[in-house]
C-alpha positions in Angstrom: 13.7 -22.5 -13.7 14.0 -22.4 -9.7 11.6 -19.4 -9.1 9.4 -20.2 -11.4 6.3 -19.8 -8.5 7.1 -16.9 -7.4 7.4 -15.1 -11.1 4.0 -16.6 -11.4 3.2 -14.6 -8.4 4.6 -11.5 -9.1 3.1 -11.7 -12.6 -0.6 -12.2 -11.3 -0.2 -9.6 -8.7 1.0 -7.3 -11.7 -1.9 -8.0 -13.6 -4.5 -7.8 -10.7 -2.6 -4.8 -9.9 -3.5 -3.2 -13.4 -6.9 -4.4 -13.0 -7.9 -3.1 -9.9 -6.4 0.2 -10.7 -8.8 0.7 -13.8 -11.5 -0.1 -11.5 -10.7 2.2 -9.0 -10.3 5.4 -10.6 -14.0 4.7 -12.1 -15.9 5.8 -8.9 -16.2 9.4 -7.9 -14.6 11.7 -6.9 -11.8 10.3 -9.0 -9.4 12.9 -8.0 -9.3 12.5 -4.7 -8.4 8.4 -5.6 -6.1 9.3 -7.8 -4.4 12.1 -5.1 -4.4 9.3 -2.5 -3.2 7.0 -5.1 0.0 9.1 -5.6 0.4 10.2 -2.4 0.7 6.7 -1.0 2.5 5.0 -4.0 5.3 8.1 -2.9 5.1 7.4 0.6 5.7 3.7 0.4 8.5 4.2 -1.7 10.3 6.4 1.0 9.5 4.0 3.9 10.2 0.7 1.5 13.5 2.5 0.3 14.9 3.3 4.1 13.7 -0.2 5.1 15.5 -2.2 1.9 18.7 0.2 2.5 19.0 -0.6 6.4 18.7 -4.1 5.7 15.3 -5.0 7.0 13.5 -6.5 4.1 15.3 -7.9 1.3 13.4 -8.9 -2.5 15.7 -11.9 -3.7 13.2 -12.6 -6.9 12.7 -10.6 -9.5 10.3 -10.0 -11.9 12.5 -7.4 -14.3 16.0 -6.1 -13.6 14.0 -2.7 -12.5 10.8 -4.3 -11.8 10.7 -5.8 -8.5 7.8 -7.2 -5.8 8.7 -3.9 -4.0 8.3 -2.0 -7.3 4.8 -3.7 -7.8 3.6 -3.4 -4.0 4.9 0.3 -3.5 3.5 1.8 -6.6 0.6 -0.7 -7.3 -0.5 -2.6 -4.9 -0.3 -0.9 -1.6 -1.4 2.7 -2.9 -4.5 0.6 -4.5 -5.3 -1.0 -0.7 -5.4 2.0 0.3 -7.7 3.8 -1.7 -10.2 1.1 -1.5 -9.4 1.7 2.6 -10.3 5.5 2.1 -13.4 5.0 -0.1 -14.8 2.3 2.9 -13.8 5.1 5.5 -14.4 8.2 3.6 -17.6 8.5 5.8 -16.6 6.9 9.1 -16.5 8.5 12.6 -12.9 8.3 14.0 -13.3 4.9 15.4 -14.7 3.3 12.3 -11.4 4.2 10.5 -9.2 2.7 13.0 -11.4 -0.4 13.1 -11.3 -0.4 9.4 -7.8 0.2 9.5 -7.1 -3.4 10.6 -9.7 -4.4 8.2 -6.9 -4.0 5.4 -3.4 -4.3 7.4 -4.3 -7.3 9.0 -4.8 -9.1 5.4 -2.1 -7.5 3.9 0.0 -8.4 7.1 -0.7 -11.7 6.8 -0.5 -12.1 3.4 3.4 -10.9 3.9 3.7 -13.2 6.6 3.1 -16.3 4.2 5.2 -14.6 1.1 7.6 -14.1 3.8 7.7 -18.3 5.3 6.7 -19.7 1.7 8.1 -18.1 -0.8 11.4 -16.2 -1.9 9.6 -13.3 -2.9 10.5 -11.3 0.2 12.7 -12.0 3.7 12.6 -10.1 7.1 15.8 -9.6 9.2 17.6 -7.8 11.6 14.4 -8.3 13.9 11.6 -6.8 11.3 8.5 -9.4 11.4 5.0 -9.6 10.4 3.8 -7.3 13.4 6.3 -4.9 12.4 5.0 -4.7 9.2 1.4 -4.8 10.7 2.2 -1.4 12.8 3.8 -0.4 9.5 0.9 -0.9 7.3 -2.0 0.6 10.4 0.2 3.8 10.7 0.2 4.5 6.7 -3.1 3.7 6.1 -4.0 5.9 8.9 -1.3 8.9 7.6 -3.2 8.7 4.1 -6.5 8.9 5.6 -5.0 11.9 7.6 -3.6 13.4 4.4 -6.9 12.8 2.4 -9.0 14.3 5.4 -6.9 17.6 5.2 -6.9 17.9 1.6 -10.7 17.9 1.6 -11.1 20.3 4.7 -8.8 22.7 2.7 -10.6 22.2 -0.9 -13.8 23.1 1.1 -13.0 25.9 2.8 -14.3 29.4 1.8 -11.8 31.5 -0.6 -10.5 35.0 1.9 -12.1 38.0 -0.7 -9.7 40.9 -0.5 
């Protein structure tokens, strides 16, 4: 089989994937993991969706007819990033949370970089590129940690008594 690497690859990342979500939704307050989780996994989708249909990114390999890198790095992967980036910044000053920003997009952009030049799990065109996808990956992160920030602000504010 000619891709038998990178279905290795997408399996493990499946299975880490699995893993780590287990592990995350053990440490409190679970809810608001689980909220980010969500909100991320459908954020990613709509951003991974546009991207795919212009023509920027294209997944060649396969794991499942349905079942995709894109499927397992939109839902799993990247929603799981970044709740481990909002637990590290749940208690950080504004410029601890863009400095941890690049703490996690810089990996990850990385990371794409190599799939990207090694393997045919993923391939850029029509001028995306790994600092695209670094920009890309900062700007979520901080949009999530945005989105969390305002959840909690309105979860704690007093209840109006008629």
């Amino acid at each position: 089989m000619k891709h038998t690497l990178e279905k290795n690859i997408l399996r493990a990342l499946l299975i880490f994937g699995i893993i780590s979500f287990i592990n995350l939704i053990r440490k409190p307050p679970a809810k608001d993991w689980l909220l980010i989780f969500l909100f991320k996994g459908f954020l990613s989708s709509i951003i991974d969706n546009l991207v795919v249909k212009k023509g920027y990114i294209k997944y060649p390999i396969k794991l499942f007819k349905s079942f995709d890198f894109s499927f397992i790095f939109d839902y799993l992967l990247y929603p799981i990033t970044c709740v481990y980036y909002n637990q590290v910044t749940k208690k950080s000053n504004i410029l601890g949370i863009f400095v941890k920003t690049f703490y996690f997009s810089i990996p990850m952009a990385v990371t794409e970089h190599f799939l990207e030049k090694k393997t045919s799990l993923l391939k850029f065109k029509k001028g995306w590129n790994s600092l695209t996808s670094f920009w890309t990956l900062s700007i979520t992160f901080l949009i999530s940690r945005a989105f969390i920030a305002i959840v909690r602000k309105a979860n704690n504010s007093p209840i109006p008594k008629n």
